[in-house]
C-alpha positions as CSV (number, residue, x, y, z in Angstrom):
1,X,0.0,0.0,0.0
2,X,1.1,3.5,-1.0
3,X,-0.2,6.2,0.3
4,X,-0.7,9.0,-1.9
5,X,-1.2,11.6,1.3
6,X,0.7,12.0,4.8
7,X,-1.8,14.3,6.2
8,X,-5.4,15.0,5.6
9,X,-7.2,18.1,7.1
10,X,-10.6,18.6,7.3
11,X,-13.0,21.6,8.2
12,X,-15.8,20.4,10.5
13,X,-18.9,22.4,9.8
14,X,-21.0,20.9,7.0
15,X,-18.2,18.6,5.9
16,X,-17.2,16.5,9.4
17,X,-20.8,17.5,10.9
18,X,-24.1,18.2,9.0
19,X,-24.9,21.5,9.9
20,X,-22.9,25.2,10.2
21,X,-22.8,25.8,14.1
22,X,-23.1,29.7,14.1
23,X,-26.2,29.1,12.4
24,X,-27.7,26.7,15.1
25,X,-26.6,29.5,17.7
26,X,-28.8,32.3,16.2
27,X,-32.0,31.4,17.7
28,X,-34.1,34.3,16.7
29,X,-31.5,35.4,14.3
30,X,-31.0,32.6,12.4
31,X,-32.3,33.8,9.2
32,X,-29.9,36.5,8.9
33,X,-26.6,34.8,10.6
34,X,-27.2,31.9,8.2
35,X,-27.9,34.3,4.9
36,X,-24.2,36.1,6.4
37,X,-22.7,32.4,6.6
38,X,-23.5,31.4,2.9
39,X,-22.4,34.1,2.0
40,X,-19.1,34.2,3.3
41,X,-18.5,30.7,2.0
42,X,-19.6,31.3,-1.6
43,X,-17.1,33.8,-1.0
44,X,-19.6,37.1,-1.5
45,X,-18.5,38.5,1.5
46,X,-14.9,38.9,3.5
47,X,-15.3,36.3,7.4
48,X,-14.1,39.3,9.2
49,X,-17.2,41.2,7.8
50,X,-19.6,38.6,9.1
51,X,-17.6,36.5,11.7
52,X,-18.4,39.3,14.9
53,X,-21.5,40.3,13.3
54,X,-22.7,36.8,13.7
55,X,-21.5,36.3,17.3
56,X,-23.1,39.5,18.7
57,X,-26.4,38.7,17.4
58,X,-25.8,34.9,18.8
59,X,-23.8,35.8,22.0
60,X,-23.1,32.0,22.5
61,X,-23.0,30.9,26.8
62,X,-22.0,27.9,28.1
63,X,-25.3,26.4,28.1
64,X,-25.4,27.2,24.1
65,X,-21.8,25.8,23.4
66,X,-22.7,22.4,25.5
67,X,-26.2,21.9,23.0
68,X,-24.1,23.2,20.1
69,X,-21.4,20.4,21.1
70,X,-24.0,17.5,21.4
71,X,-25.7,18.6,18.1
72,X,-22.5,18.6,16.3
73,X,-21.5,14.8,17.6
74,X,-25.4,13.9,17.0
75,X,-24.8,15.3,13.5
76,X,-21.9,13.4,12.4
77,X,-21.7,13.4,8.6
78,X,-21.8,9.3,7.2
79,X,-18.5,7.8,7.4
80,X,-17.3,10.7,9.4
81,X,-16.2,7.5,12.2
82,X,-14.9,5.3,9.6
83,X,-12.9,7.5,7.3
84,X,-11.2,9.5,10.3
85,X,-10.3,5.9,11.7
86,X,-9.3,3.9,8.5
87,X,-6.9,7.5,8.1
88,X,-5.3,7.0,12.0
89,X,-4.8,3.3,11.2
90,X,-2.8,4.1,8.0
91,X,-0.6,5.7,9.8
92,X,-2.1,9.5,8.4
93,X,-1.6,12.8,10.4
94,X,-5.5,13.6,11.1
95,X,-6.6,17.0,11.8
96,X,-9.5,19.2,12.3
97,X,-8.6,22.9,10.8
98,X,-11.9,25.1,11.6
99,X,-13.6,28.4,11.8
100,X,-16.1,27.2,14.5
101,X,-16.0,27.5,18.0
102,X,-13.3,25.7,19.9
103,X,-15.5,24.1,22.5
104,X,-17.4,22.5,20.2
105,X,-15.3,21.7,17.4
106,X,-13.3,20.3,20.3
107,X,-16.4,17.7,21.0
108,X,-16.5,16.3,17.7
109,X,-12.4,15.5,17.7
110,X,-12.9,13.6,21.1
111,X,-15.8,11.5,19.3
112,X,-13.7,10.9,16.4
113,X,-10.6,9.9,18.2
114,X,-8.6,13.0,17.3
115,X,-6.2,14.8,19.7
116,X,-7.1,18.3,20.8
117,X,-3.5,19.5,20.3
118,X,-4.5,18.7,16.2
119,X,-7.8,21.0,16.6
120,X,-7.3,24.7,15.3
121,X,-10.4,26.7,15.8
122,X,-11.5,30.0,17.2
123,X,-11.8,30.7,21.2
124,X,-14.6,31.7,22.6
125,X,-14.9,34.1,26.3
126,X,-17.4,33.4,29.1
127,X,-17.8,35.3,32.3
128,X,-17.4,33.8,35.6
129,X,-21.7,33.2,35.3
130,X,-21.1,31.3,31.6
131,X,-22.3,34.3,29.6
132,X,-21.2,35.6,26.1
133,X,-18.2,37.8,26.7
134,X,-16.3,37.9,23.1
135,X,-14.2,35.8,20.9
136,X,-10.5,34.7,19.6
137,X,-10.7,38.1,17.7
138,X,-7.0,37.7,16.7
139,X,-7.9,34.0,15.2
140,X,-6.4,34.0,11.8
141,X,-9.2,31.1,11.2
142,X,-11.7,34.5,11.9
143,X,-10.5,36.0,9.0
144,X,-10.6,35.7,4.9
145,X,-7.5,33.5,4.1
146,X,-6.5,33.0,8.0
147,X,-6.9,29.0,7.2
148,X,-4.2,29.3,4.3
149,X,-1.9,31.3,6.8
150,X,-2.1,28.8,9.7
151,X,-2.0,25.6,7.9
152,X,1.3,27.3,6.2
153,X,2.1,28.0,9.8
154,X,2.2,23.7,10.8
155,X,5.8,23.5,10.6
156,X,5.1,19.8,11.7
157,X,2.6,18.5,8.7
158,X,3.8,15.4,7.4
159,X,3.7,16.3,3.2
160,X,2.3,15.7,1.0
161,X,-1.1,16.9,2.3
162,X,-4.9,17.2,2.0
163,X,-7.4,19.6,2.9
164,X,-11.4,18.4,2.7
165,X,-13.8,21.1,3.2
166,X,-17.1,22.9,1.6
167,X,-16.4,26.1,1.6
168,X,-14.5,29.0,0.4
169,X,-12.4,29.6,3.2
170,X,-11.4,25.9,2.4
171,X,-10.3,26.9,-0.9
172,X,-8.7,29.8,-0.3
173,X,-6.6,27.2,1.6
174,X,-5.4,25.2,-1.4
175,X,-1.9,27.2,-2.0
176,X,-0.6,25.4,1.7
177,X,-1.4,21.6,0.9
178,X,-1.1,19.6,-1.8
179,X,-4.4,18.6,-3.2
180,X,-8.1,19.8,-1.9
181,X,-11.5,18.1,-2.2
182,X,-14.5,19.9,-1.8
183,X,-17.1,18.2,0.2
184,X,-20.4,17.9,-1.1
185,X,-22.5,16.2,1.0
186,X,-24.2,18.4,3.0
187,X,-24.0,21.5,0.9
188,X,-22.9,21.9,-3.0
189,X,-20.8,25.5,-3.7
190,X,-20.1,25.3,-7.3
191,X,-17.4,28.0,-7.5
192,X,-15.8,26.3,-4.7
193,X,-16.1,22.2,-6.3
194,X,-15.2,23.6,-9.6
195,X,-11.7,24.8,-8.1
196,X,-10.8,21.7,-6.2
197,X,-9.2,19.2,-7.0
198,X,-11.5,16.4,-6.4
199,X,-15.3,16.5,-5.4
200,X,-16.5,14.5,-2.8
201,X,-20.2,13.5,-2.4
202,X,-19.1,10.7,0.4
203,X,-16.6,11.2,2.9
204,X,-15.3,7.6,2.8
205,X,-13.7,8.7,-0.9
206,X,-10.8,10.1,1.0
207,X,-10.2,6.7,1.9
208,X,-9.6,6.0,-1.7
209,X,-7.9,9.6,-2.8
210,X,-5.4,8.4,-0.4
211,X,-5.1,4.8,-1.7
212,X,-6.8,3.3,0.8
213,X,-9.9,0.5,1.0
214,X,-12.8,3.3,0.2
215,X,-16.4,3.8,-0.9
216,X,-17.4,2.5,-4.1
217,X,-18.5,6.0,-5.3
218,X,-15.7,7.1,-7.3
219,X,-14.3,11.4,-6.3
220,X,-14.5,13.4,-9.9
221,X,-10.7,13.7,-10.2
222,X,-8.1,11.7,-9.2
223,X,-4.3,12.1,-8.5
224,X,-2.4,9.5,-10.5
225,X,-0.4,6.8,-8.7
226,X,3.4,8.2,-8.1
């Protein structure tokens, strides 16, 4: 067995879970937090123009981040388990690379096995009662290509790598790994699957872009064998 990648990194929301977390924070505001979120992963609109926007019509407390944590493990894409684990067998560096909130991002890599030193996502503040109090406002990830700078920044990736995502942050990504497929499952951005370099509609085809045992459903494009 060769494998074709040493790493593979994936976003979480709407590619390792099935929903976008800031929008199952809104409440009230979910209409226009969500319209802000597609947009900023079509790529209409800068994440620093939406990201605070978003969390100060949220304002996210403990109690929020704990249902948003168990909604996120409930909401586990198919072959979210399998694919993660058949990866860590192989011997591949797994991690989670995210714009979400660290708490709960952090839930769904302890129910998938992956260490929270591999997690990179934004922080989130609570007062001493568990209220709102702010954000990781300094997060590259809470910024328009902050994912591209910080994966550049893991001096420690085994190469060659690959980023799975849905989004346009995701792609803006591309330039610091070596291959990216675009996720499709949950949600389909055209601009975004049209750049990648594969397009994913099952998550167990990373098993196979890596040459492993994967799902019978073939990705669009495929890297030839070295």
């Amino acid at each position: 067995m060769t494998l074709r990648f040493r790493a593979v990194l994936f976003d979480c929301d709407s590619t390792l879970v099935d929903v976008e977390g800031i929008d199952e924070l809104a409440r009230e505001h979910r209409a226009a937090v969500a319209e802000l979120t597609a947009r900023a992963m079509a790529g209409e609109l800068a994440l620093e123009e939406v990201y605070a926007r978003r969390l100060t019509l949220a304002r996210p407390g403990r109690a929020d981040l704990d249902a948003l944590a168990a909604r996120y493990v409930a909401g586990l894409v198919p072959g979210a388990r399998e694919t993660v684990a058949g990866l860590q067998a192989a011997g591949v560096d797994v991690r989670i690379v995210s714009g979400g909130l660290r708490p709960a991002v952090l839930a769904v890599a302890r129910a998938l096995a992956v260490s929270d030193d591999r997690v990179y996502a934004v922080g989130v503040s609570l007062d001493p009662g568990g209220a709102y109090a702010g954000f990781e406002a300094e997060s590259p990830l809470a910024r328009t290509g902050g994912k591209r700078r910080l994966v550049e920044s893991l001096d420690t990736l085994p190469r060659p790598s690959l980023l799975v995502g849905d989004g346009a942050t995701d792609l803006e990504a591309r330039p610091a790994v070596d291959a990216f497929a675009c996720f499709t499952g949950i949600a389909h951005r055209e601009p975004v699957a049209a750049a990648a370099d594969f397009v994913i509609p099952d998550l167990r085809m990373v098993l196979e872009i890596c040459g492993l045992d994967g799902h019978s459903r073939r990705p669009r494009f495929l890297i030839p064998d070295s």
